[in-house]
N, CA, C and O of each residue as an XYZ file, in Angstrom:
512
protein
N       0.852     -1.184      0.000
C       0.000      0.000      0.000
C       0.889      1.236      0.000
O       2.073      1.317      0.329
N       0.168      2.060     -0.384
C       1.260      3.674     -0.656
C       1.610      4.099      0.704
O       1.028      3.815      1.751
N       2.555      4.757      0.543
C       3.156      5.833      1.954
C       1.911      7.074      1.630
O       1.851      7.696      0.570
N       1.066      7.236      2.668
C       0.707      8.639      2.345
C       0.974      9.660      3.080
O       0.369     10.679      3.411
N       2.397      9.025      3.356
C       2.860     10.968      3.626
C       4.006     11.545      2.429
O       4.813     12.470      2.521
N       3.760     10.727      1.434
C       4.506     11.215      0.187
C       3.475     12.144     -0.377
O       2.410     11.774     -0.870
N       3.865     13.329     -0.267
C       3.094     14.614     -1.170
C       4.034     15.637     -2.065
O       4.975     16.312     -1.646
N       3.482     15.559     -3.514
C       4.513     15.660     -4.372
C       3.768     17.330     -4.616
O       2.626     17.521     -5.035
N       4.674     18.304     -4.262
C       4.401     19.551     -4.923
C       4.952     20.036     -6.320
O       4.366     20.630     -7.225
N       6.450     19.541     -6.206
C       7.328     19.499     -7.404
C       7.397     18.418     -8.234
O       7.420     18.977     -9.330
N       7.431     17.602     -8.384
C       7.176     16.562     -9.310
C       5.637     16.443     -9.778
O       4.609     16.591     -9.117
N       5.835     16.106    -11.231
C       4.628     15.454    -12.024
C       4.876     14.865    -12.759
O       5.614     15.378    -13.601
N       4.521     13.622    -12.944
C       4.543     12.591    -13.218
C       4.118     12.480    -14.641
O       2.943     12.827    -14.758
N       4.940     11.936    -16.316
C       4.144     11.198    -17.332
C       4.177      9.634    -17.220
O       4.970      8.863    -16.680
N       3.223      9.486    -17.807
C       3.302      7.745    -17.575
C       3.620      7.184    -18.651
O       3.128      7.915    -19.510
N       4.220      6.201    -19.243
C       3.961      5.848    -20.671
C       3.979      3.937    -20.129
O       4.124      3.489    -18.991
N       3.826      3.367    -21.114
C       3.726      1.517    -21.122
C       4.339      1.118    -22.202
O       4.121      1.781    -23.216
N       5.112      0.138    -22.283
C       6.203     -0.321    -22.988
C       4.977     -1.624    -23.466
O       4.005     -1.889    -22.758
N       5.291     -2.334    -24.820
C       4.612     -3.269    -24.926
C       4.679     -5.026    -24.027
O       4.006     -6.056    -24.014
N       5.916     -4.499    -23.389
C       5.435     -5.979    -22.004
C       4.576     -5.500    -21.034
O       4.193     -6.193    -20.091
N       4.225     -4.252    -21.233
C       3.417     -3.934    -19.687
C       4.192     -3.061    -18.729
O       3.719     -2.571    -17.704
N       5.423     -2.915    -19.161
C       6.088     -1.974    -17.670
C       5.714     -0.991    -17.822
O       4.946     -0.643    -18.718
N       6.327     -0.111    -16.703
C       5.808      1.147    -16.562
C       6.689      1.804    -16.793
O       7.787      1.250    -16.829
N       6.624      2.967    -16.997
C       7.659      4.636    -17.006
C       7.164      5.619    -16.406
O       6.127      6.103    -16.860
N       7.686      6.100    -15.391
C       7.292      8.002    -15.043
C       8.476      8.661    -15.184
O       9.544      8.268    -14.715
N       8.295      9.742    -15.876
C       9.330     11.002    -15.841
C       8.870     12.331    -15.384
O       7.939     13.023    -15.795
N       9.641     12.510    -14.540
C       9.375     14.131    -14.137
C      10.286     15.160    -14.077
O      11.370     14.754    -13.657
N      10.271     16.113    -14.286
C      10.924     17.541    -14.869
C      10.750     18.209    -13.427
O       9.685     17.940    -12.871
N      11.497     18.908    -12.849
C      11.614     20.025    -12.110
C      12.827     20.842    -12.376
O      13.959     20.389    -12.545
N      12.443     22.215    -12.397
C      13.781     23.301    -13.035
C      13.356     24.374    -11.374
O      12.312     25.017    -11.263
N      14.326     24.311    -10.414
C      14.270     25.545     -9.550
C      15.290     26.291     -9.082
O      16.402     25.995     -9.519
N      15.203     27.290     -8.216
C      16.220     27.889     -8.044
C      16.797     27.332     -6.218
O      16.164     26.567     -5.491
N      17.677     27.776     -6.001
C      18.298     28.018     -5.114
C      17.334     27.754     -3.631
O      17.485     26.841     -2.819
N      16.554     28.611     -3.606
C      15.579     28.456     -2.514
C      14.843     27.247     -2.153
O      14.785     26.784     -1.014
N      14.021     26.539     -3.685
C      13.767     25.377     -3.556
C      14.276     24.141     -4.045
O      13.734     23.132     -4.497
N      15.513     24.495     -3.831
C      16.242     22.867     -4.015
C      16.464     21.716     -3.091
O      16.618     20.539     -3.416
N      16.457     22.198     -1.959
C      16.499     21.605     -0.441
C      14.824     20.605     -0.706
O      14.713     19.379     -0.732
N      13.815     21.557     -0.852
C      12.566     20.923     -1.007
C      12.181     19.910     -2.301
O      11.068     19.403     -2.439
N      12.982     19.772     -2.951
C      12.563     19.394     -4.275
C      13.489     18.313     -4.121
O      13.156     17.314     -4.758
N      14.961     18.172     -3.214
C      15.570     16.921     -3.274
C      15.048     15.819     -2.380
O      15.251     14.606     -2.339
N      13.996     17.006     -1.389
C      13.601     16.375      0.200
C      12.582     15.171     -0.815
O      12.684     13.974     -0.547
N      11.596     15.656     -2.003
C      10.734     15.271     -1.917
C      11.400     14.170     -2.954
O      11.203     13.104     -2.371
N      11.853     13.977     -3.769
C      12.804     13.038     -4.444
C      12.952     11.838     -3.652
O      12.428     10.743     -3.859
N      13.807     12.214     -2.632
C      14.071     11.259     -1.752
C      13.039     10.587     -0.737
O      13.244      9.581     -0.059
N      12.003     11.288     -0.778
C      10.763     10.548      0.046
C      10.292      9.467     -1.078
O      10.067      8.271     -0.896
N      10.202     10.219     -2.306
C       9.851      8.909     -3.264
C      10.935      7.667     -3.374
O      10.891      6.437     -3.399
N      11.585      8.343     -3.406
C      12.981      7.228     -3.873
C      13.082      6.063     -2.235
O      13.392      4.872     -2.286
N      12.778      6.724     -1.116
C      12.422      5.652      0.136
C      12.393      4.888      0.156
O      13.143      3.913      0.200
N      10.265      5.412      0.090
C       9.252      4.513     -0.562
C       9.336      3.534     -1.313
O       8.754      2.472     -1.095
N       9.936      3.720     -2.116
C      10.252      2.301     -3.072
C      11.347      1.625     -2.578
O      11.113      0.420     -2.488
N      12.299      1.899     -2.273
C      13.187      1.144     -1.563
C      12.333      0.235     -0.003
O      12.759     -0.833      0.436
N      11.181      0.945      0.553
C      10.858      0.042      1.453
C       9.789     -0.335      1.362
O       9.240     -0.837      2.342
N       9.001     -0.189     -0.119
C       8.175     -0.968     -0.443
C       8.795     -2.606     -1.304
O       8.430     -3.756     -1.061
N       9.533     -2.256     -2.039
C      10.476     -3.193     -2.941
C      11.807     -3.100     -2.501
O      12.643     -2.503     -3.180
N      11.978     -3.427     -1.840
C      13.542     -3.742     -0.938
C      14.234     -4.711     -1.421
O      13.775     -5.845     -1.287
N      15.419     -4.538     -2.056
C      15.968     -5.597     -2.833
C      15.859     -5.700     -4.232
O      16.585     -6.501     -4.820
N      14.604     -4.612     -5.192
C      14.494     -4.776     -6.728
C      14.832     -3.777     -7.340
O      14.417     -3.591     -8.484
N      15.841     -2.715     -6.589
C      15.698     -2.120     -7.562
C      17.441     -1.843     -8.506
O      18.568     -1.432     -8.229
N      16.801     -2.302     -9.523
C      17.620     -3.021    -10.467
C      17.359     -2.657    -12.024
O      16.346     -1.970    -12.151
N      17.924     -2.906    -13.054
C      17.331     -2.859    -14.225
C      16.733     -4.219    -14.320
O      17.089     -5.356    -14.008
N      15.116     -3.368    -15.171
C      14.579     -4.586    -15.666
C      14.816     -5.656    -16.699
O      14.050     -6.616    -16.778
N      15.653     -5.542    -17.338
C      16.022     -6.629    -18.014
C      17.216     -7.475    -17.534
O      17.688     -8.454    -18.112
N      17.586     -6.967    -16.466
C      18.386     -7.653    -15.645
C      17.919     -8.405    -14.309
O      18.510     -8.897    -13.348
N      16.571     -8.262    -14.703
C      15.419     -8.922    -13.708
C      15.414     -8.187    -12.469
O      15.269     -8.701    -11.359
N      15.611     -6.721    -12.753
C      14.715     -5.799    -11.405
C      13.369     -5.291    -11.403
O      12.720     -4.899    -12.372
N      13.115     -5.333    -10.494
C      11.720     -5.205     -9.998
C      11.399     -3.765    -10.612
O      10.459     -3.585    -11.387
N      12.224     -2.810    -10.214
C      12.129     -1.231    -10.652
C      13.113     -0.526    -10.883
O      14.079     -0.628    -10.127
N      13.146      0.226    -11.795
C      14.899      0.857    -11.306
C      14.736      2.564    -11.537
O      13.663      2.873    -12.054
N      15.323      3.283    -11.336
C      16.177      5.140    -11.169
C      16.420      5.228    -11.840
O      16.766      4.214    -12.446
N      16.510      6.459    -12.458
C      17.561      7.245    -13.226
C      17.441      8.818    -13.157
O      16.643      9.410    -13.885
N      18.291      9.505    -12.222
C      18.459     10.541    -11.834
C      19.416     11.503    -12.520
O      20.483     11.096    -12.979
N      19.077     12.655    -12.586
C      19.646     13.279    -13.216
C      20.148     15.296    -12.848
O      19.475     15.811    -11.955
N      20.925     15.956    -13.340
C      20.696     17.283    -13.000
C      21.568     18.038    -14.108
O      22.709     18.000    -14.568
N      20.277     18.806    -14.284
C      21.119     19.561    -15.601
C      20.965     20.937    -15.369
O      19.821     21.391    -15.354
N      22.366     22.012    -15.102
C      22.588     23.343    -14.915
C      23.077     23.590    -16.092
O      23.507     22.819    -16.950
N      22.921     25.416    -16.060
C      23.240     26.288    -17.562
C      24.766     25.817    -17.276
O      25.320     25.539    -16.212
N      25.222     25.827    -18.551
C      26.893     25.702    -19.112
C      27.135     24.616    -18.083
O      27.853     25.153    -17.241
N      26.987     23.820    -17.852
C      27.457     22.629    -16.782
C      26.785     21.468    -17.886
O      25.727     21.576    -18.507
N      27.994     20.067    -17.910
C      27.608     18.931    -18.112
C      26.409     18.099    -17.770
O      26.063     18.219    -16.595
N      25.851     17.468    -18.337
C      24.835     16.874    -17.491
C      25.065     15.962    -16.334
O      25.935     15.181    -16.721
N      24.723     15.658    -15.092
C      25.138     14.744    -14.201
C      23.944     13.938    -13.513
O      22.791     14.243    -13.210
N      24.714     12.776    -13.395
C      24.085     11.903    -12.699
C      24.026     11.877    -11.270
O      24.949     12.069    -10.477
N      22.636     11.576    -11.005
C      22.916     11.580     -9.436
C      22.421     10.431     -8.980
O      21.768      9.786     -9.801
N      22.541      9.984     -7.911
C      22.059      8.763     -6.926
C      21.688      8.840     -5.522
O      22.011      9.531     -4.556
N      20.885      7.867     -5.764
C      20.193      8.267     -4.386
C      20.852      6.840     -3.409
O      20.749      5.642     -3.674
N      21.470      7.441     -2.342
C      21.667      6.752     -1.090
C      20.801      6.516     -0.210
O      20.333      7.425      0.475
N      20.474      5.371     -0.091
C      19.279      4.419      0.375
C      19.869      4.558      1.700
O      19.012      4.977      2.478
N      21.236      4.330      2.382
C      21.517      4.341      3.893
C      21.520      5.785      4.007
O      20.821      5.941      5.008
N      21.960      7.264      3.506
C      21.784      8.455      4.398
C      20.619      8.934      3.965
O      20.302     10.049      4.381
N      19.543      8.104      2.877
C      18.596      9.026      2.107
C      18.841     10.605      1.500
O      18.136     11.609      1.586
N      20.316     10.337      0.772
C      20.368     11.942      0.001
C      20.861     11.028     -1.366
O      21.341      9.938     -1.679
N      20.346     12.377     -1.960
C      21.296     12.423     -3.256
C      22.318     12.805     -3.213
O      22.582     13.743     -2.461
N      23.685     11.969     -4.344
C      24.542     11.825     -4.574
C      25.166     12.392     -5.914
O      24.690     11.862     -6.917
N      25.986     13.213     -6.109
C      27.268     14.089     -5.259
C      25.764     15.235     -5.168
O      24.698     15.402     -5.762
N      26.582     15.854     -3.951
C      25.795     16.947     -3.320
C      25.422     18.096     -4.455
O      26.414     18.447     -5.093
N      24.331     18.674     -4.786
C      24.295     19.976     -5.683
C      24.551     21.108     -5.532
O      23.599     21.607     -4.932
N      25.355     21.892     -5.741
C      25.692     23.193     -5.181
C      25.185     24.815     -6.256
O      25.871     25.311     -7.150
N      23.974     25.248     -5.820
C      23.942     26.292     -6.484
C      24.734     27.627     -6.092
O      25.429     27.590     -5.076
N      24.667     28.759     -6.817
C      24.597     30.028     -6.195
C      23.312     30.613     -6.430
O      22.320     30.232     -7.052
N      23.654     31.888     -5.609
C      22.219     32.823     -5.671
C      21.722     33.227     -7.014
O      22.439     34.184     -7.306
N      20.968     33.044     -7.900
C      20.559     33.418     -9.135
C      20.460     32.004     -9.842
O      19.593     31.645    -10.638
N      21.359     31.406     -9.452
C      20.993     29.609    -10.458
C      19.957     28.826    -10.163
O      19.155     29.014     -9.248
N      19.971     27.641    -11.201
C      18.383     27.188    -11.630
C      19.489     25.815    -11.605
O      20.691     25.759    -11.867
N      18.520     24.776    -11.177
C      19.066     23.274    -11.797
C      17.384     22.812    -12.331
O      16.359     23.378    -11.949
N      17.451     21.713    -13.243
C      17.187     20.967    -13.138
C      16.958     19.374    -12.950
O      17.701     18.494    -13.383
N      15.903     19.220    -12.294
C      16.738     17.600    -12.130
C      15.134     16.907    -12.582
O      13.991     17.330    -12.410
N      15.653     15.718    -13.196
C      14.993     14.713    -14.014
C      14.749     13.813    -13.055
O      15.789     13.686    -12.409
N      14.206     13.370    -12.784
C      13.454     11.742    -12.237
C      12.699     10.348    -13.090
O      11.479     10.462    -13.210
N      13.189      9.343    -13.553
C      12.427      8.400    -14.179
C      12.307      6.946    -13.067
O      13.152      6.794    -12.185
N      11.422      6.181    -13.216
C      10.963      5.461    -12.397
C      10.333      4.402    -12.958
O       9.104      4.352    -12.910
N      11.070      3.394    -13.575
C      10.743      2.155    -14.533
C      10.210      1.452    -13.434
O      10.709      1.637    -12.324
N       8.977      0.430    -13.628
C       8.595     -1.188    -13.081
C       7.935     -1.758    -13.650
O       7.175     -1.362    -14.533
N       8.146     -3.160    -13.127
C       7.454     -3.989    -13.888
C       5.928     -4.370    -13.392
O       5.548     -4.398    -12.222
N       5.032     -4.699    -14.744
C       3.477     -4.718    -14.422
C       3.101     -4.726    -12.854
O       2.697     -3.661    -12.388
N       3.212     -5.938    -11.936
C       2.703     -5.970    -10.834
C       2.861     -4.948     -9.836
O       2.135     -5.000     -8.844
N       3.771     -3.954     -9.965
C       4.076     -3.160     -8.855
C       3.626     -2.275     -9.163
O       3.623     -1.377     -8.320
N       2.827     -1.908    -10.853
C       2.671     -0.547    -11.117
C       1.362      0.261    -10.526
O       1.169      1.465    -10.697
N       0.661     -0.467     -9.932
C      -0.462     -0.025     -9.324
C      -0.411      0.975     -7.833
O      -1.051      1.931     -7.394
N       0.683      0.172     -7.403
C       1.349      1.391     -6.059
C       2.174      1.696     -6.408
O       2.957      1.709     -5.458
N       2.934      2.206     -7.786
C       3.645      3.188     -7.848
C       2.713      4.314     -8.497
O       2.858      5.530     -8.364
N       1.868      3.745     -9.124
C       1.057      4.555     -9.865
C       0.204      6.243     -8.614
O       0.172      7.474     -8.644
N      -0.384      4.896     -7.585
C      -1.012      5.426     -6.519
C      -0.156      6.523     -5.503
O      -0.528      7.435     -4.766
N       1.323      5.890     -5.893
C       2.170      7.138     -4.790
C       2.191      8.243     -5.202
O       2.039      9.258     -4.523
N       2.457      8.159     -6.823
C       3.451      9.095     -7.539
C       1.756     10.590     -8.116
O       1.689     11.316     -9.108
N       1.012     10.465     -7.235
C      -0.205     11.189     -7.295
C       0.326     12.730     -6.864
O       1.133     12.927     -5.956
N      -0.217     13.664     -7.598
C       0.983     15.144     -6.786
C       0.083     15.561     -5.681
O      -0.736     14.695     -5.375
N       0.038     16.449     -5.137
C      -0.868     17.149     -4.456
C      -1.926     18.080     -4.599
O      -1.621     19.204     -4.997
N      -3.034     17.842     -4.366
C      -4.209     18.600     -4.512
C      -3.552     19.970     -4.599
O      -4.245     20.979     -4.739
C-alpha cells in the first residue's frame, strides 16, 4: 500500500507503457536556489518509498529488477550529471551546489514492472 505521507508539490509525473506492460514516469523540475532543499527532500521521500516498499528490486529490468532510477541534473553551461540516491543516508549523490541566481534541473524516471505498477502509480499522485 502507498506511503501517504509522500506529497509531491514538485514533481509530475508522465506515464507511458512499454509493450510488455512496464511502466515509465518522468518528471521535470527546473528551480532555483531556494527550492532545491525541497525538491531533493521530496525526491528522496519517493525514492524511500520504493526502496521500502520493494527492498531488494531495484535493479534494471532486463536484468530482472523489480524497478529501477535514473536521476539526473542539468545546470546552464554545466555537463549533465548523474545523481544517486543513497538508500543508507537518504540523500542524493554528489551533493548539488547552487549560487544565488541559479536554476538546476533535475529529471526523475521510475521504470517497473506490471505488478508493482499499481502502487507506484497510486504514490506518484501530486498534491491537490
Amino acid at each position: 500500500m502507498p506511503n501517504p505521507s509522500i506529497v509531491l508539490h514538485y514533481l509530475d509525473f508522465d506515464a507511458a507503457e512499454d509493450d510488455a506492460g512496464n511502466q515509465t514516469w518522468d518528471a521535470l523540475a527546473c528551480v532555483d536556489v531556494a527550492h532545491l532543499a525541497p525538491l531533493q527532500a521530496e525526491i528522496c521521500a519517493v525514492l524511500a518509498w520504493a526502496h521500502r516498499q520493494f527492498p531488494g528490486g531495484c535493479a534494471p529490468l532486463d536484468d530482472g529488477g523489480l524497478w529501477d532510477v535514473d536521476l539526473q541534473c542539468e545546470r546552464a553551461n554545466q555537463p549533465l550529471q548523474p545523481l544517486h540516491y543513497d538508500a543508507a543516508s537518504g540523500r542524493l549523490l554528489p551533493p548539488i551546489a547552487l549560487g544565488e541566481g541559479e536554476r538546476a534541473t533535475l529529471s526523475l524516471t521510475l521504470c517497473c514492472v506490471p505488478a508493482l505498477a499499481a502502487d507506484f502509480e497510486a504514490a506518484l499522485q501530486p498534491a491537490d
